[in-house]
N, C-alpha and C positions, 0 to 999 in steps of 0.2 A: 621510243626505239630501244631502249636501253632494257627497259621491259621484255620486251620483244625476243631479244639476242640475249638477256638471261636465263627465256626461258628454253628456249633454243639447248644454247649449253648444259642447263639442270636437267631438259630432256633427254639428253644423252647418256646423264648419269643416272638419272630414274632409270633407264631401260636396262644398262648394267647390272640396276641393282634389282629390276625384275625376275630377271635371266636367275641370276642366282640367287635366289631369295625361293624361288617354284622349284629349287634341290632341297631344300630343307623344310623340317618342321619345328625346332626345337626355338626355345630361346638365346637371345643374344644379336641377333642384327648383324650387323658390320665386325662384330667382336668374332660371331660365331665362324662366318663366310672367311673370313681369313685366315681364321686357327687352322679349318678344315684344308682351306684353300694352301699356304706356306708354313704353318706349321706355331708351334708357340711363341716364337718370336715374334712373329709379327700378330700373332692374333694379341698378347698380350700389349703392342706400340698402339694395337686399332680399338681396343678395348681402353687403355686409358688416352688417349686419344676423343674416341667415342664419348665417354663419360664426362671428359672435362669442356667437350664441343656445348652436349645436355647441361649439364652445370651452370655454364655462364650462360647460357645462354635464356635458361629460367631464371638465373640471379638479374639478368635483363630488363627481360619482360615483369619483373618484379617492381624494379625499377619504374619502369613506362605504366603500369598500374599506377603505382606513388603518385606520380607526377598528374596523369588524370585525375585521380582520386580530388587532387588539389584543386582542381575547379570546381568540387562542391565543398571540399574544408579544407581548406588554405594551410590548416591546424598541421593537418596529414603528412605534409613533404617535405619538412623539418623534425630536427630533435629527438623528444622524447615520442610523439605522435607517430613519425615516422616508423619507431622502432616496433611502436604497437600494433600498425599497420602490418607491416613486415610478418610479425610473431602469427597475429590472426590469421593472417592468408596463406599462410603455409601449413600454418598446425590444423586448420580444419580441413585442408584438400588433403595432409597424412591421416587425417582419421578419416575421411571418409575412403580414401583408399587401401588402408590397414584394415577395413572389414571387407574386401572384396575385391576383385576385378572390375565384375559386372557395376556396381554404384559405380568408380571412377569411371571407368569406361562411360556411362551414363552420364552424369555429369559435363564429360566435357563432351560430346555428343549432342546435351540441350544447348550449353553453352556457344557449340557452335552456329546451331540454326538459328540463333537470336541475334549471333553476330550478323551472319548472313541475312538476315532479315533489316538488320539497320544499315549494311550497306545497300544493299538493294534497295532500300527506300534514297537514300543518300546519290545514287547515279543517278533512280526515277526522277529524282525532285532536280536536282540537277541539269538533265536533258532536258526534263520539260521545260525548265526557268531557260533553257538555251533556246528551245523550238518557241516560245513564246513572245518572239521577237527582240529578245534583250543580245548588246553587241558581246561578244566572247572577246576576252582580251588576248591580250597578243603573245602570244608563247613567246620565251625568252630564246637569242639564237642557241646552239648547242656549241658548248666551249671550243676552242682549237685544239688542234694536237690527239694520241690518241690515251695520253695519258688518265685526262678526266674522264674518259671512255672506261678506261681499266679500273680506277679505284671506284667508281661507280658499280660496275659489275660485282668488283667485289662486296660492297656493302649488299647489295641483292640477292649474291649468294644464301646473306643470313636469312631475307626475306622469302627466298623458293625453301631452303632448309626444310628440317625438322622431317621431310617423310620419313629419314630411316628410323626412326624413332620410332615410329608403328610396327617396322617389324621387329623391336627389342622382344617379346612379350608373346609370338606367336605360337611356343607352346601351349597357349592358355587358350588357342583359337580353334577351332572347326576343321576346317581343310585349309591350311595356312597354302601350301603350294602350288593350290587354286588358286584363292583367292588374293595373295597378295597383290601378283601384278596388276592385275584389272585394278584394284584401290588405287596403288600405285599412277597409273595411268589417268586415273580419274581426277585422282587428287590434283596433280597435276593442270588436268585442264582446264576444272574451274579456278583453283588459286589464278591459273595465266590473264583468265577472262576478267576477274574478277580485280584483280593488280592495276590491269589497263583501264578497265572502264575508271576506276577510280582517278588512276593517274590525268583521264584525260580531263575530268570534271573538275577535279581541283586546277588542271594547268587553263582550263578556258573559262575559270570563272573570278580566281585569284589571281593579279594582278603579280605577286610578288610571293611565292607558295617557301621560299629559302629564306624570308626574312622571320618568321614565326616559326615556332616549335610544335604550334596544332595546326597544321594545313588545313586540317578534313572539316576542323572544327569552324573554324577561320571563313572556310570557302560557305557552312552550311550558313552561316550566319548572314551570307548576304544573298544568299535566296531562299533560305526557310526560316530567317531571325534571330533572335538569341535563342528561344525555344530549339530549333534545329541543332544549336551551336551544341545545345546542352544532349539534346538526342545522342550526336555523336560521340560528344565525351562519353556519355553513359554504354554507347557498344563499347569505345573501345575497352571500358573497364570489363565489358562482357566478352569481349577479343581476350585480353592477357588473362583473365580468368580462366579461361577454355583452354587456351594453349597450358597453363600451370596444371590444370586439371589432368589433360593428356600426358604433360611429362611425371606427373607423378604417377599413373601408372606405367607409363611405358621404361622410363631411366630406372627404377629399381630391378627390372628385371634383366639388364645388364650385370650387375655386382653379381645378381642370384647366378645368371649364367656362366661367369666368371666361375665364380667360387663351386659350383657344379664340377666346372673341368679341373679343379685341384688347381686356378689358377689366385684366388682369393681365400682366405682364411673361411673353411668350413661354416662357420657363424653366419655370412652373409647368405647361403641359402638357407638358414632357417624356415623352416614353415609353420606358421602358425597354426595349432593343433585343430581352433576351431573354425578359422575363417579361409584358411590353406592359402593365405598369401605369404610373400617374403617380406617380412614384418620389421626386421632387421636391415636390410636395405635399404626400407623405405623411410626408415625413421633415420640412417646417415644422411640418405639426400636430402631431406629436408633442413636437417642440422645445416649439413655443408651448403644447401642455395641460402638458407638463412644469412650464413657467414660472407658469402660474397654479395647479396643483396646489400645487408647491410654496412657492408665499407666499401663497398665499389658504387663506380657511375654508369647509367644504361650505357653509353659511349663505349668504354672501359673494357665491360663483359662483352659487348658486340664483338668490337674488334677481338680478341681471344676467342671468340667462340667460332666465329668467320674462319680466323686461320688455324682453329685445330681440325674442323672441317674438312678440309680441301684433303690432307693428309689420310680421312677415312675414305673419305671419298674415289681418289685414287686407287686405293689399293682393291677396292671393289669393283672399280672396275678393271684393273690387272687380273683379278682372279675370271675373269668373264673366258679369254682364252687359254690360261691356265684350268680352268677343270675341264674344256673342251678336250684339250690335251690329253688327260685321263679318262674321259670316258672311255672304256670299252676292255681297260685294265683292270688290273685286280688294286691299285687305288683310284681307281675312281668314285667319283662322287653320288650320292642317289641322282637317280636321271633328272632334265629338267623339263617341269613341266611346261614352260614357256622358254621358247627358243629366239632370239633375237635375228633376224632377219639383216645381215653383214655383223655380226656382234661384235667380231676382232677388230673390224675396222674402228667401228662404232667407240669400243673399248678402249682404241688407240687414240680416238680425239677428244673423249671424256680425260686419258688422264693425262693428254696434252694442255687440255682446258685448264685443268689444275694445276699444271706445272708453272702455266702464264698466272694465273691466278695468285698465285702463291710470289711470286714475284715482285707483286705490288703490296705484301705484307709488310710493316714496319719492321724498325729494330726493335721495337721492345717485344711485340709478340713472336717474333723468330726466337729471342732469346728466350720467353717462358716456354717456347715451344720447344727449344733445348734440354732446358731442364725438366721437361715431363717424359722428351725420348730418352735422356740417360736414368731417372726414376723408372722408365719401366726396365731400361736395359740391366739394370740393380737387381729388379725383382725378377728377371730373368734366368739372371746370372745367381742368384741367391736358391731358386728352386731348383736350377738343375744341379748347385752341389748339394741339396738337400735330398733330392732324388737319388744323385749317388750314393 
């Protein structure tokens, strides 16, 4: 259920983020739509915002690599092993993206049809070991209150995440204002299908899926073996692989588009003469997920990436009735090519969603998330007396 009503709510803000996303074509995502949308201020709060959501949230999944990794060498998710781990997987997904779009786009691309291919086997063998007359155990009841409700949601948050990521990068694409939303919406549907089938495999086959740290792993072992158990560890190393692959191309093309609008130090759009990527970019992000990879915990980065989230999230969809407002003026926006069908309303309960969301954030991530809104409100206030 929980599933269900996440995706409900991320649906709302996908559509926000469709509507305005088929006005543009350039780079930058949620950085760009807001700059355009309210102005520097806030494009620069949704730009580092944006940036530090991408960040942790690969220093994460870097993390949850490690940790599988450890089912085949133990060696891995400690020490000095770990650090090596870490250095390899990042430094060869910047070099294959430093020579290119097209490779990284590729990459995580196979990356994901092989994920998708070991979950699809993973439901199969699952339903079947269910229809084959074996008993399903007994779902656990759903907590009281509606608190567990809320922090649940929010942890799910991180798990629907990441589409706006795809639109970082869509100067680099075909007919970006076509095409976005349809991806948008798609991606969407299968992640939904795809969330639940699993959810429901693991809950009617695992007797106890919160007591262990590998549910999926866990569950396949007692109806595909240890063989299955090891299957799955092996997607998900092909899961966070995919997902690493993607944000390395798509998170450096935030900084570039930053630094395009005079809002980053010139350097960060550099282009490289031969291969015309932002070469520079992509070799800080890498640096910087290195650095929180390795001193933080997948937990850690979650929570911080969850609730810098919510904060872009919002404002994209604020801007859905705000460029409405402008069409037809002399600031108005390029038209859109995809129009949302109630979109104010729509807009209105996306960043209602987030406002309850955000609610349920801790104190420590409110407090970093403090010091990243006066960091930007610095560089703010630092260009416009520089502009003067």
């Amino acid at each position: 259920m929980a599933w269900a009503l996440a995706a409900i709510l991320i649906g709302v803000v996908v559509a926000c983020f469709a509507e305005v996303a088929s006005r543009f074509r350039d780079a930058g995502g949620p950085y760009l739509y807001a700059r355009a949308t309210f102005g520097r201020f806030a494009g620069l709060q949704t730009g580092w915002m944006a940036y530090l959501t991408r960040l942790t949230a690969s220093a994460a999944v870097v993390n949850l690599f490690v940790s599988y990794l450890g089912v085949f060498l133990p060696g891995a998710t400690s020490g000095s092993g770990r650090l090596l781990v870490v250095t390899f997987l990042l430094a060869g997904l910047a070099a294959i993206n430093y020579r290119g779009v097209g490779p990284g786009a590729g990459v995580s691309s196979a990356f994901a049809v092989l994920k998708l291919a070991g979950l699809t086997l993973f439901v199969a063998a699952g339903l079947a070991w269910l229809g084959g007359g074996h008993q399903p155990v007994s779902a656990p009841p759903p907590p009281p209150g509606l608190d567990p409700w809320l922090g649940t949601m929010l942890v799910l948050v991180f798990a629907y995440g990441g589409f706006e990521a795809a639109l970082m990068p869509l100067a680099e694409a075909r007919e970006p204002e076509r095409d976005a939303p349809v991806a948008l919406f798609v991606a969407l549907g299968a992640a939904s299908v795809v969330y639940m089938l699993v959810q429901a495999v693991v809950t009617l086959t695992l007797s106890d899926p919160g007591a262990t740290a590998t549910p999926l792993a866990d569950a396949a072992r007692g109806f595909l073996g240890n063989s299955g158990a090891a299957l799955i560890a092996g997607t998900a190393l092909l899961s966070t692989t995919g997902y690493l692959a993607g944000a390395m191309v798509n998170v450096p093309r935030l900084t570039f588009a930053m630094a395009e609008q005079g809002d980053l130090p010139g350097r960060f759009a550099a282009v490289h003469p031969r291969f015309r990527t932002p070469f520079v970019s992509i070799l800080v992000f890498a640096a910087l997920a290195w650095i929180l990879a390795a001193s933080g915990s997948f937990l850690q980065n979650v929570s911080l990436s969850v609730a810098a989230r919510l904060v872009t999230y919002g404002l994209v969809c604020a801007a859905v009735p705000a460029l409405r407002r402008r069409d037809g003026t002399s600031r108005a926006a390029p038209p859109a090519r995809f129009r949302l069908p109630g979109g104010v309303v729509l807009a209105g309960l996306g960043g209602l969603g987030m406002i309850v969301m955000a609610i349920q954030v801790s104190r420590r991530e409110a407090l970093i998330m403090a010091v990243v809104i006066g960091l930007a409100t610095v560089h703010y206030l630092t260009g416009r007396r520089r502009a003067g």
